[in-house]
C-alpha positions in Angstrom: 0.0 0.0 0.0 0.7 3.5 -0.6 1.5 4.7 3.1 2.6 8.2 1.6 -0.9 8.8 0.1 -2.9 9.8 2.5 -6.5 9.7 2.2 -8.7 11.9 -0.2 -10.5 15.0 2.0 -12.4 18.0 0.3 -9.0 19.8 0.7 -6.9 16.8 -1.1 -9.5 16.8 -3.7 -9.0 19.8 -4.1 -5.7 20.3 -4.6 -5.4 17.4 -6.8 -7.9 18.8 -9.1 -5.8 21.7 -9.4 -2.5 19.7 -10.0 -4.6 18.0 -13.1 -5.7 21.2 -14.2 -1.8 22.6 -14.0 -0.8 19.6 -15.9 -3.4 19.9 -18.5 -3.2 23.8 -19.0 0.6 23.6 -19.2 0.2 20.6 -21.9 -2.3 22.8 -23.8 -0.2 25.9 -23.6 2.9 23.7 -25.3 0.9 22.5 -27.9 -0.9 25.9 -28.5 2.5 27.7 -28.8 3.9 25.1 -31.3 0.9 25.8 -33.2 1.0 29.6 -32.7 4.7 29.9 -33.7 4.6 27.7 -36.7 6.8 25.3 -35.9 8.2 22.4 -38.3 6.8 20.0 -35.9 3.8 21.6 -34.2 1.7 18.7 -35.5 3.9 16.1 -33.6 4.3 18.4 -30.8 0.5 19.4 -30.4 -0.1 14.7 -30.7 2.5 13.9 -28.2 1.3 16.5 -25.9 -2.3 14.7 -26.3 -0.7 11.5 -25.7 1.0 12.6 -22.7 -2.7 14.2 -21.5 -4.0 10.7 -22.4 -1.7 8.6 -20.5 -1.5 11.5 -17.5 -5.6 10.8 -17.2 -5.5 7.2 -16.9 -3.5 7.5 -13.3 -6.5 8.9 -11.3 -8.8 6.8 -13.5 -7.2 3.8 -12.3 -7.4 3.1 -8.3 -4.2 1.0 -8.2 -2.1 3.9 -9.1 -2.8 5.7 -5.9 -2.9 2.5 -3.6 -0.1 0.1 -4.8 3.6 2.1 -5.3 4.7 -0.5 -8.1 1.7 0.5 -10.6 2.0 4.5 -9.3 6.0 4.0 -10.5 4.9 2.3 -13.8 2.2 4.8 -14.3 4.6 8.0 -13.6 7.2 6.1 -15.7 4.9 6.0 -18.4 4.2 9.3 -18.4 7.8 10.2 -17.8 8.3 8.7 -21.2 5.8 10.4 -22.9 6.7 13.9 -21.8 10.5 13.4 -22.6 9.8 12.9 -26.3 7.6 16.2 -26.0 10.9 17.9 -24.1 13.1 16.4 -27.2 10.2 18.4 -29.7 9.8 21.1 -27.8 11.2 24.0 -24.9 8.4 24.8 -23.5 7.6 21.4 -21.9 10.5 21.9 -19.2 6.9 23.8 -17.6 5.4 20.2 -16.9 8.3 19.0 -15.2 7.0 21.0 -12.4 3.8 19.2 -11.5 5.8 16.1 -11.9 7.8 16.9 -9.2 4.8 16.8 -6.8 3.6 13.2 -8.7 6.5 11.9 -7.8 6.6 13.0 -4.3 3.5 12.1 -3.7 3.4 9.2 -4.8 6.8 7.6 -4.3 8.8 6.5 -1.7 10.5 9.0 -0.2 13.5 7.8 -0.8 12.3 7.1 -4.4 10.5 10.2 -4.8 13.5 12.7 -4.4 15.5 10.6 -7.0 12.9 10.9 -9.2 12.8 14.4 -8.5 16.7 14.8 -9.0 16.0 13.1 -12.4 13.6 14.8 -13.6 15.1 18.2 -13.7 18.2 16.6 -14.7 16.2 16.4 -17.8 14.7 19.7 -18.1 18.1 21.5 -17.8 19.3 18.8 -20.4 16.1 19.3 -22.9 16.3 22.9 -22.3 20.0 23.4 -22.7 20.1 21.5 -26.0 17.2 23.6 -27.6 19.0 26.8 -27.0 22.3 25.3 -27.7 23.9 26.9 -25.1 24.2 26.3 -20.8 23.9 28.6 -18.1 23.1 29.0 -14.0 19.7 30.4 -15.3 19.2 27.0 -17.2 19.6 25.0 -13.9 18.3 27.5 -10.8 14.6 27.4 -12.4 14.1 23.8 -12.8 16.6 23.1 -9.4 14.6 26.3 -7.7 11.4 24.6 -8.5 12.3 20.6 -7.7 13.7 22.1 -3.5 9.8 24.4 -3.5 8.2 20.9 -4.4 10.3 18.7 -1.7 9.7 21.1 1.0 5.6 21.8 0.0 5.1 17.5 0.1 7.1 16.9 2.9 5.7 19.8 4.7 2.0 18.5 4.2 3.1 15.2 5.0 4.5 15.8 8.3 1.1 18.0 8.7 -0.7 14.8 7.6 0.8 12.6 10.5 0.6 15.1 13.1 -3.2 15.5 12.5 -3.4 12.0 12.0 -1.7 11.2 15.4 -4.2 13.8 16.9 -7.2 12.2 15.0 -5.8 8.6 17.1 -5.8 10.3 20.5 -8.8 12.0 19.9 -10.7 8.1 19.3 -8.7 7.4 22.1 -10.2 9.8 24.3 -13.4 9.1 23.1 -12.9 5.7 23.5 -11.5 5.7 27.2 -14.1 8.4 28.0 -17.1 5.9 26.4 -15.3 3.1 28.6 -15.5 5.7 31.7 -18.6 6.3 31.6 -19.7 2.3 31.3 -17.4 1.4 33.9 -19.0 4.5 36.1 -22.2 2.9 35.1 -21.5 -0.2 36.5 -20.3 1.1 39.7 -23.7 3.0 40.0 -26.0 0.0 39.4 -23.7 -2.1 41.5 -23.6 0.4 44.5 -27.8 0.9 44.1 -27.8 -3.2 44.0 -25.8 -3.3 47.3 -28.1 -0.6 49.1 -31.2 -2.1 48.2 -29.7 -5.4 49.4 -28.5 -3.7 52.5 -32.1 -2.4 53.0 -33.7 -5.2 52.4 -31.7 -7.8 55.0 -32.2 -5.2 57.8 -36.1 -4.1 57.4 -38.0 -6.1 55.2 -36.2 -9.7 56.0 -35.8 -8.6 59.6 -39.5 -7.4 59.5 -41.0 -10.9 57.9 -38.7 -12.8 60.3 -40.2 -11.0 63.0 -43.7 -11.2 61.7 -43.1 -14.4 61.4 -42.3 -15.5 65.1 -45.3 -13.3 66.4 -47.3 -15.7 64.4 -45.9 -18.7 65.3 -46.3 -16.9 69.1 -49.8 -16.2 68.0 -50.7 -20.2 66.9 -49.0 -21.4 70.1 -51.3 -19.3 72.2 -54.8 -20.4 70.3 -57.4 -21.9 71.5 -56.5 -21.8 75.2 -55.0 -18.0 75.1 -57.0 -16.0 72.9 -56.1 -12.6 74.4 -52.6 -13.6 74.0 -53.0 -14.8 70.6 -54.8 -11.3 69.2 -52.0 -9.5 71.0 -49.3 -11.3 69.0 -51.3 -10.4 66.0 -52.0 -7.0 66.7 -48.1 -7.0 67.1 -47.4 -8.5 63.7 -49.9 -6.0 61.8 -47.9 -3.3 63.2 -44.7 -5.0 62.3 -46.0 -5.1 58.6 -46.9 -1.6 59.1 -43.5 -0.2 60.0 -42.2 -2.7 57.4 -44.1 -1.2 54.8 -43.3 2.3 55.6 -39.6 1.6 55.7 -39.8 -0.3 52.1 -41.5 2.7 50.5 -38.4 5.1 52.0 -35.4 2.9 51.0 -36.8 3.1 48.0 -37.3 6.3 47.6 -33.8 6.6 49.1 -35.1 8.6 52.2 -34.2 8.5 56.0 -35.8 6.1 57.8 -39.1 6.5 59.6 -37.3 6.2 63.0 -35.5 9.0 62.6 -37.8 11.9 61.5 -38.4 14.1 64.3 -36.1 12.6 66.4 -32.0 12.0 67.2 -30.7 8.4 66.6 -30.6 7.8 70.7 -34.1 8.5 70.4 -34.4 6.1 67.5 -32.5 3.4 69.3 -34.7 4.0 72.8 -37.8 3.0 70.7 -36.3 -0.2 68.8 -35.2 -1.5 72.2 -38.8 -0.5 73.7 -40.7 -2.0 70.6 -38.5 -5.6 70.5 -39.2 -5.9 74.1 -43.3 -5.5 73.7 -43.1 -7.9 70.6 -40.6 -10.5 71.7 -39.8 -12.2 74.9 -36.7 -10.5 75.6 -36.1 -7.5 77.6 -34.0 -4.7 75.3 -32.4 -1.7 77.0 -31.0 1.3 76.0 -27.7 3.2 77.1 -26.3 6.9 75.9 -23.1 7.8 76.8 -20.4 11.0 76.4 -21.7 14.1 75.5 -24.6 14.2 72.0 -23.3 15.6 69.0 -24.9 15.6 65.8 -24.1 13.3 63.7 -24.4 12.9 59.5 -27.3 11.5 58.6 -25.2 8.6 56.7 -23.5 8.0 60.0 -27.2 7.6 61.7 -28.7 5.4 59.3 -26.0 3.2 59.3 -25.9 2.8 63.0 -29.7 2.4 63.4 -29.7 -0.4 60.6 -26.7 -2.1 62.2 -28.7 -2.3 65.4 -31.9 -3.3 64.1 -29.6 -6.2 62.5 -28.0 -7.0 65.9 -31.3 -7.1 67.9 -33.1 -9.0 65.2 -30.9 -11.6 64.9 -30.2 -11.8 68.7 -34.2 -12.5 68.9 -34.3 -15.2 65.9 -31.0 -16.9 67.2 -29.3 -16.0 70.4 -32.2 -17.3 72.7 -31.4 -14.7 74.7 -33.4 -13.1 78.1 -31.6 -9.5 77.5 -29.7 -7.4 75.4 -27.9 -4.2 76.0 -27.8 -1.7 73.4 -24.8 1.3 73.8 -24.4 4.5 72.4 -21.3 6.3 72.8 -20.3 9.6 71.8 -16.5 9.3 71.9 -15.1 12.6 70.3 -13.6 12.0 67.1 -16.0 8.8 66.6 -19.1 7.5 67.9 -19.5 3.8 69.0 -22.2 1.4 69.3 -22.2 -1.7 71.5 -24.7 -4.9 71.1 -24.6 -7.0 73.9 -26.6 -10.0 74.8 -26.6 -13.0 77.2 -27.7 -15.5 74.9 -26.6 -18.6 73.6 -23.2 -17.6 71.7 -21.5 -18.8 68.5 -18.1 -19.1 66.5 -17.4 -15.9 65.1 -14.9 -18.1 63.1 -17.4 -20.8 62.1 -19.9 -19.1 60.4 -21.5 -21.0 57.5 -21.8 -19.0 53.5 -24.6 -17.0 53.4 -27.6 -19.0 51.8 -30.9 -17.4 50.0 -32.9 -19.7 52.2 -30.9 -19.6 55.3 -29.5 -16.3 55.5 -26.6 -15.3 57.5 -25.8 -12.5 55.4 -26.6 -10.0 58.7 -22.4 -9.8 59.4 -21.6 -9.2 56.0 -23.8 -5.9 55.4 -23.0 -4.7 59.1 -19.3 -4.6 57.5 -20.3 -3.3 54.1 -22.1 -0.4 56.2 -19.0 0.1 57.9 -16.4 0.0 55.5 -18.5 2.8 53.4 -18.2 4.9 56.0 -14.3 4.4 57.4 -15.7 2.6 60.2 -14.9 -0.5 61.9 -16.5 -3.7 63.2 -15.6 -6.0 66.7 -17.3 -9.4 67.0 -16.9 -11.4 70.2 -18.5 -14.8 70.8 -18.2 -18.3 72.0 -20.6 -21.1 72.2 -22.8 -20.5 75.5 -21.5 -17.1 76.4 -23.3 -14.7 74.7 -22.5 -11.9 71.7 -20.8 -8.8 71.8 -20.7 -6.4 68.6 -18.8 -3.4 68.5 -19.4 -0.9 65.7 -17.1 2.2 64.9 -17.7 5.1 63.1 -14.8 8.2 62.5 -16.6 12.0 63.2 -16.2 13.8 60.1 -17.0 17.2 59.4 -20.1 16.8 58.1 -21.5 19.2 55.2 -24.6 21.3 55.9 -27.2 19.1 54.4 -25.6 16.2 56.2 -25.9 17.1 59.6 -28.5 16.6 61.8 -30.0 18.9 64.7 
């Protein structure tokens, strides 16, 4: 392939329609002088310039000439020929060596190309010289003047070419990376919505059914001897579904929680220890330490999810009489302790998460956690209860952030 060509652009085009129409004019004006000037040959002069027309048409005619170098160097060859037996009949065709120059640059190798050039006036001056019969500088600084304007115009455009080129690579690049960017940031948004909405979902609605679901199994224990008991576990569960319901609609909506409007997150906490105590058969209490500061509201929903966690799954698994629920405002972090007196496990032992079983409570307590900078402390064993320890850093939080 033709690596020198570049491709045809309306400015290319362009140009190369005015190199045909230089090449034509200047074989028209050498034909029309012959004529003009009554020369003994103007008849031969006036068909070889035709013939050299003809054969100088059939390169952009032919698509080969421009793509493969070895039928572009046949081609100018050709035409080479032709015009050298018009230089032999007449002066005035020295004129068409100087669109040949920029044939042969262009389309040559450029090593090729130059030599070409060289040759090419080589044989002007020559043609020239012997229809005047005589050899001067003037002779060789026009066709030598005009071969050095033609090297440095081709090679000029052609470094032009490959700069612009080069840009035109970076700029798909660019485009390219940025397309990439933008998929990749994509991916990162439906994957972090997928993860919050997962996060959501274990610690209201799955905690919410599970805990629906022991106040009805409460609830069919009790019938028929304890009726009153029985319609208290129900009325329990109805307003299980109803706080479940309203926290669905706000994750969704990405909203605070329920719990938290129109009150702090110690307030918050105070009511999910009072409210698993009334439904369950477990006593839940509430402790506030160091001096309240607001927090973000990130930082609050975080640690009122990881509690409702902690006490849910301490009344579905721990067996447990009591739990102890601790908020502490520590200075440059806040801290919140989970402790229960129930029936323990191996923090090392945990089975994988399951669909149908669960267990994946630990795992989006530490997703929460790690969003945020913060830390998480498990201590078990097998028959001595659970301890969770939750830390969160104090950062500066922006206006919009902070809570009163």
């Amino acid at each position: 392939m033709n690596a020198s060509a570049p491709a045809l652009t309306p400015t290319t085009r362009a140009l190369a329609w005015c190199l045909h129409l230089l090449v034509v004019g200047l074989l028209v004006l050498v034909a029309a002088r012959a004529v003009t000037d009554g020369r003994p040959h103007a008849g031969a002069i006036a068909a070889v310039a035709a013939a050299c027309g003809l054969v100088y048409a059939a390169g952009p005619v032919l698509p080969r000439v421009r793509l493969v170098r070895r039928f572009a160097a046949w081609w100018l060859a050709a035409v080479g020929a032709v015009w050298l037996v018009l230089l032999g009949l007449s002066p005035e065709a020295v004129w068409v060596a100087f669109p040949l120059y920029f044939l042969q640059l262009h389309l040559l190798s450029r090593r090729a190309g130059p030599a070409a050039v060289g040759l090419t006036a080589v044989a002007a001056v020559a043609g020239y010289a012997a229809h005047t019969g005589s050899f001067g500088p003037a002779m060789v600084i026009g066709p030598t003047l005009g071969a050095a304007v033609a090297v440095a115009v081709v090679w000029g455009y052609q470094a032009l070419y490959r700069e612009s080129e080069q840009r035109r690579r970076l700029i798909e690049e660019l485009t390219d990376t940025r397309a990439d960017l933008a998929r990749a940031q994509h991916t990162a948004g439906v994957l972090a919505e997928r993860e919050r909405l997962a996060r959501e979902i274990h610690d209201t609605l799955a905690q919410g059914l599970s805990s629906i679901q022991l106040l009805l199994r409460a609830a069919e224990r009790a019938l028929p001897g304890r009726p009153d008991a029985a319609a208290g576990h129900v009325v329990a569960a109805r307003q299980a579904a109803v706080d479940n319901l309203a926290e669905a609609r706000r994750f969704v909506a990405a909203l605070t929680p329920p719990t938290l409007e129109g009150t702090t997150l110690a307030g918050a906490l105070e009511r999910l220890c009072a409210t698993t105590s009334a439904r369950h058969r477990i006593t839940a209490r509430f402790h506030l330490t160091g001096a309240p500061a607001p927090l973000p509201t990130a930082h609050e929903v975080a640690l009122l999810r990881i509690a409702q966690s902690a006490l849910a799954n301490t009344v579905r698994h721990a067996d447990a009489g009591r739990a102890e629920i601790t908020l502490s405002h520590l200075g440059d972090q806040v801290a919140l302790d989970v402790v229960d007196d129930g029936v323990g496990f191996d923090p090392e032992g945990l089975p994988p998460a399951d669909p149908e079983a669960g267990g994946f409570g630990l795992a989006a307590v530490r997703a929460r956690l790690d969003a945020l900078g913060g830390t998480l402390t498990v201590e078990s064993a097998p028959g001595h209860g659970t301890a969770l320890a939750a830390r969160l850093p104090l950062t500066p939080p922006t206006e919009p952030e902070a809570r009163p």
